[in-house]
VOGU-3710 file (C-alpha; in Angstrom, 3 decimals, decimal comma):
1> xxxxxxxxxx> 0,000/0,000/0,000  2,768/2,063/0,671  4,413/1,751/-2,543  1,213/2,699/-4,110  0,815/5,786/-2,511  4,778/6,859/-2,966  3,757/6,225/-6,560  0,895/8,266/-6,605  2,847/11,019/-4,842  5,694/10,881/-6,501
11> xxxxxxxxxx> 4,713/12,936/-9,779  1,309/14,333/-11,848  2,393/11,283/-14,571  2,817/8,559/-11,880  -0,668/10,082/-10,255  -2,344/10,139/-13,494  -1,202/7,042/-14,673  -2,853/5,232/-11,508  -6,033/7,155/-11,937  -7,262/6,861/-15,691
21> xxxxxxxxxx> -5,695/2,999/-15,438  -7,879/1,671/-12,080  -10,829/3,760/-13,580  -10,645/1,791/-16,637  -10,094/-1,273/-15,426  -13,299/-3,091/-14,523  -13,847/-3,010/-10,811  -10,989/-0,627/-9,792  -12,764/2,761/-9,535  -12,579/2,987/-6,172
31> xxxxxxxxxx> -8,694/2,623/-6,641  -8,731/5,041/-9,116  -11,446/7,115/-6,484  -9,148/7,093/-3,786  -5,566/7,838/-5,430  -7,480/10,833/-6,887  -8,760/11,967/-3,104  -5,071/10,866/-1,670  -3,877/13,615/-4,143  -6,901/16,318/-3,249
41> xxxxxxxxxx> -6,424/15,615/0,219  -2,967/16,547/0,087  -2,527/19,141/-3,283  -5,477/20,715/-3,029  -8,273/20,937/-5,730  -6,553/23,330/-8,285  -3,236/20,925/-8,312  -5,495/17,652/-8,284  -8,080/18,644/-10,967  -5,838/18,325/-13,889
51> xxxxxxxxxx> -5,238/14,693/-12,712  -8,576/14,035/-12,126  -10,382/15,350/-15,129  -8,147/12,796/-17,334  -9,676/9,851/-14,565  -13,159/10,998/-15,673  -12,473/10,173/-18,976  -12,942/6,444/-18,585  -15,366/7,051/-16,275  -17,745/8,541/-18,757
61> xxxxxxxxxx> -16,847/5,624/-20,991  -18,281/2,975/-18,639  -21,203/5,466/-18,199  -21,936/5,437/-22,188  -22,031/1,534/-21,775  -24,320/1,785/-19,136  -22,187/1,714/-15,810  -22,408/4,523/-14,501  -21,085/3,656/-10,882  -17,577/4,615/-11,748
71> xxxxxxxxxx> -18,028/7,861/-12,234  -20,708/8,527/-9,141  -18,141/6,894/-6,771  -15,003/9,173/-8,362  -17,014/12,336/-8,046  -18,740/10,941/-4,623  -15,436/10,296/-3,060  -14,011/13,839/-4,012  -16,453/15,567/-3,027  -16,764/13,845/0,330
81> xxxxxxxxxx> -12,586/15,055/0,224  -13,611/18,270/-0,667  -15,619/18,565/2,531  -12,622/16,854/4,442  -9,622/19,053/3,575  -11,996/22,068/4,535  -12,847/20,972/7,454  -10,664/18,377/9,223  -13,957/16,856/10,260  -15,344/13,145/9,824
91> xxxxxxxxxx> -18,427/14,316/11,662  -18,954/16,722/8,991  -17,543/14,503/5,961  -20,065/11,684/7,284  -23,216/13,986/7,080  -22,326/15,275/3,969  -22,086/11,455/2,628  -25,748/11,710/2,771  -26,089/14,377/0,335  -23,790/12,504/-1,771
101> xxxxxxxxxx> -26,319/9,242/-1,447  -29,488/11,657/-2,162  -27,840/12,333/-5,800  -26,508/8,457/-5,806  -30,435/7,565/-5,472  -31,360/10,661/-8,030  -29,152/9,255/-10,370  -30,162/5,715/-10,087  -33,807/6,667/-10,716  -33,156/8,283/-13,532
111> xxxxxxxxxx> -31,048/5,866/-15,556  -32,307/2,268/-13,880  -35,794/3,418/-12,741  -37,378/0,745/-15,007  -35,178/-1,965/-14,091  -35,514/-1,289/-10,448  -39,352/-1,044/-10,430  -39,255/-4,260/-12,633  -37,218/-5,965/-9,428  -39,215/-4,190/-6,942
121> xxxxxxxxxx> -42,803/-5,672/-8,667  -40,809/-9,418/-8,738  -39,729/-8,808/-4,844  -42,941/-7,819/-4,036  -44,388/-11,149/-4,335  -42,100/-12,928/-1,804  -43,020/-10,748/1,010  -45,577/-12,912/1,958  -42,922/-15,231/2,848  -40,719/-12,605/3,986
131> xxxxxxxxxx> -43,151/-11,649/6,771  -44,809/-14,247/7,448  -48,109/-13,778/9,421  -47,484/-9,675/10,028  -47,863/-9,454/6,193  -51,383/-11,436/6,629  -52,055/-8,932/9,487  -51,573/-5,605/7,509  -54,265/-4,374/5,651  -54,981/-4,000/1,791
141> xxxxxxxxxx> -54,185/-0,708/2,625  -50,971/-1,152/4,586  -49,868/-3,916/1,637  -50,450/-1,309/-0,873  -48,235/1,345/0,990  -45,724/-1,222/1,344  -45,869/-2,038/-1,896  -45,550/1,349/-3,612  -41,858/2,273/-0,991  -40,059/-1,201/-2,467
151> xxxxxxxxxx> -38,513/0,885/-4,677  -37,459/3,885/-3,684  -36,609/1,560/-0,839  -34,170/-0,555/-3,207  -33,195/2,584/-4,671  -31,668/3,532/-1,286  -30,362/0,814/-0,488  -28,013/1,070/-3,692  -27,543/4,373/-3,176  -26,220/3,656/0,117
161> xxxxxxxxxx> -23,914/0,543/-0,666  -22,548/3,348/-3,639  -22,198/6,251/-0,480  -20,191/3,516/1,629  -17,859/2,536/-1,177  -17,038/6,150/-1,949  -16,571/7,445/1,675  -14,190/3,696/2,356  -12,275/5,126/-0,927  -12,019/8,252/0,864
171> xxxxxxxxxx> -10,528/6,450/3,918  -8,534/4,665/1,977  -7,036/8,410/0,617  -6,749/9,394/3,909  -5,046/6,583/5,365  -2,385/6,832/2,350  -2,411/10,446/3,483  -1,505/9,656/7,066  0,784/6,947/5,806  3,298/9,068/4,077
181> xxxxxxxxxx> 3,057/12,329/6,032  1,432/12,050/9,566  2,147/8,175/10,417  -0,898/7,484/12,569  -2,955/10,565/11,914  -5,824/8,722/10,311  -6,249/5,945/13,054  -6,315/8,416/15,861  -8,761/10,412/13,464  -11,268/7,198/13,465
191> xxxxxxxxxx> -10,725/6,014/16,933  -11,924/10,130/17,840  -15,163/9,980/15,397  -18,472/10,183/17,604  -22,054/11,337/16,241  -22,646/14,359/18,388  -26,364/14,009/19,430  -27,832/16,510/17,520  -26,425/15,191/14,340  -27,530/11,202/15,683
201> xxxxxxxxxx> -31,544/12,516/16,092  -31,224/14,370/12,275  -29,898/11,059/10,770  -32,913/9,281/13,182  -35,248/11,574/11,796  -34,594/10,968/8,182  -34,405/6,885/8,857  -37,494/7,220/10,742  -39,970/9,761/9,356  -38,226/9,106/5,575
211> xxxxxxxxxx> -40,760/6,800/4,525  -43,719/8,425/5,691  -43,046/11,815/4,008  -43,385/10,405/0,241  -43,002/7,063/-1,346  -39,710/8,326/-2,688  -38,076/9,692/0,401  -37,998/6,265/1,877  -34,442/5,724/0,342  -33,456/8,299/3,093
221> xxxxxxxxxx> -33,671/5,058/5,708  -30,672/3,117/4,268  -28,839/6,352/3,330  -29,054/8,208/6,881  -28,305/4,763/8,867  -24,718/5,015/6,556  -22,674/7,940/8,963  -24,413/5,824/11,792  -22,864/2,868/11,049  -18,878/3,923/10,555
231> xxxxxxxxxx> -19,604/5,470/14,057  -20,405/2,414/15,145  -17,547/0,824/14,023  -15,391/3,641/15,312  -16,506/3,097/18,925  -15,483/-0,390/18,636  -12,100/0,759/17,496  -11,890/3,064/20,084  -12,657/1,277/23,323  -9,082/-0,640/22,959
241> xxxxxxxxxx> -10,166/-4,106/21,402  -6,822/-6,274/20,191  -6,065/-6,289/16,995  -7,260/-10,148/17,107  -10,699/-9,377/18,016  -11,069/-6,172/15,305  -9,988/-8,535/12,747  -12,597/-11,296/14,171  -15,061/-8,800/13,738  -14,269/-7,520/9,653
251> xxxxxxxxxx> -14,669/-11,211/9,386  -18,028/-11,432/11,161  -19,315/-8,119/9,217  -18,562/-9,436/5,695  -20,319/-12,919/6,561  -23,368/-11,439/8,516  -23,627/-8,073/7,384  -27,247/-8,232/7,392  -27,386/-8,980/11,171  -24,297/-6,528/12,550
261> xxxxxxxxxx> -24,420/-3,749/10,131  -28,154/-2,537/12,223  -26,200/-3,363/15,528  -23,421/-0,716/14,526  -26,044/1,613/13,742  -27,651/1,430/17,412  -24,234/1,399/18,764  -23,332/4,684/17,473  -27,007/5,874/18,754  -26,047/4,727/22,189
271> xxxxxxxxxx> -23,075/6,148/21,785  -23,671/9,653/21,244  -26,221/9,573/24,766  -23,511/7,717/26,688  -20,139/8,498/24,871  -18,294/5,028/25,961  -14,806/6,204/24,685  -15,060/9,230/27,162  -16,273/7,438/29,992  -13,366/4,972/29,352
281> xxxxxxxxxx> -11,042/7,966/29,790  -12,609/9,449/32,915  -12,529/5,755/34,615  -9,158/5,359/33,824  -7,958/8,583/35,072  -10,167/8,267/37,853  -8,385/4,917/38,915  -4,628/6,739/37,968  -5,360/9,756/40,511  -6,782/6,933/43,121
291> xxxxx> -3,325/4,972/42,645  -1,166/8,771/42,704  -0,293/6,933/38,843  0,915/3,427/40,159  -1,129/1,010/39,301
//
């Protein structure tokens, strides 16, 4: 990773090299996404634009064959940098990820809205067996309701797997950022990053109320819960786990991601009332004044 990074650094031809060639590779845009924030992040926008204009190129070729996720999650990810060389913030950066998702789930209507309504009419008929008897309880009403958010529902919900790939390539940046010139920085960046409260009951709000303010504002639920859940995950990091049982859990996530990826999010809600990391802090200094700092 390292030698990556030196290699974007090193030069505007060794930067733009990596760029256009992971954005036209198949799969690598969020290489190409995060060399070009690694080189915001650090040059600023008028040094990195020339490099990143040439990675768009490609980008807009995959988008004329219909694959247009290359060039949301470039533009995603630097704008999410954008927001972070400004500000310094992750709060910030995280809350504006869900502006970014909003256009993700514009975007997606507009080019796949037939295909996605076409997958939300064929999911629609195993909820039955999704639900079991509360779908026999709800009536034709309720059905109908549910019926009619499936796909602004699935919209979100790619929307917000597109948000979380461009704010990881944005990590990703930052870490190579950290790597070269503040060895460190970026892990004592994440281990800091707690939801203040007020931002936790806006994201609530828009996970919560989302669906009942317009069929199409129901992709707001999957796209708010996204900030929510790196908090989560930044608690964990931050309460002093071993390196064993952090990499135990990546392993758990990316098996049952369905089952701890809504636990994050209520850990970060919890969080933000209680502030564990703090608490830790306050215990432990507590016990070192007790002790006069001997143990």
């Amino acid at each position: 990773m390292r030698a990556l990074a030196d290699l974007i650094m090193r030069g505007r031809k060794q930067a733009t090299f990596v760029v256009v060639g992971s954005a036209a590779l198949p799969l690598l845009f969020w290489l190409s996404a995060a060399a070009s924030s690694l080189v915001l992040l650090r040059r600023g926008l008028s040094d990195a634009l020339g490099i990143v204009v040439w990675g768009l190129l490609p980008a807009l070729v995959w988008w004329f064959f219909g694959e247009p996720r290359a060039l949301m999650i470039i533009l995603g990810t630097l704008s999410l940098a954008l927001v972070l060389r400004s500000s310094a913030s992750w709060q910030r950066t995280l809350m504006a990820s869900v502006a970014v998702g909003i256009v993700f789930g514009m975007l997606l209507t507009a080019v796949f809205g037939d295909s996605i309504q076409a997958l939300a009419t064929e999911f629609e008929k195993f909820l039955p067996q999704l639900l079991g008897s509360t779908y026999e309880q709800l009536s034709v009403e309720e059905r109908t309701r549910l019926a009619g958010l499936l796909a602004s529902v699935l919209t979100g919900l790619m929307a917000a797997l597109l948000q979380l790939v461009s704010i990881l390539s944005l990590m990703l940046g930052r870490y190579w950022q950290a790597l070269l010139y503040n060895p460190g920085g970026f892990g004592a960046e994440f281990r800091a990053l707690r939801m203040p409260l007020p931002l936790t009951a806006l994201l609530m709000i828009g996970m919560l109320l989302g669906p009942n303010l317009g069929p199409q504002m129901a992709m707001l639920t999957p796209i708010c819960s996204v900030p929510l859940a790196f908090a989560g995950l930044a608690v964990i990091h931050g309460v002093g786990f071993s390196r064993f049982w952090i990499v135990g859990l990546y392993v758990v996530i990316v098996l049952f991601l369905h089952v701890i990826y809504p636990l994050l999010v209520v850990l970060a809600i919890v969080d933000s009332l209680i502030d564990f990391r703090g608490r830790r802090r306050r215990d432990k200094n507590a016990k070192d004044d007790s002790t006069g700092g001997e143990g």
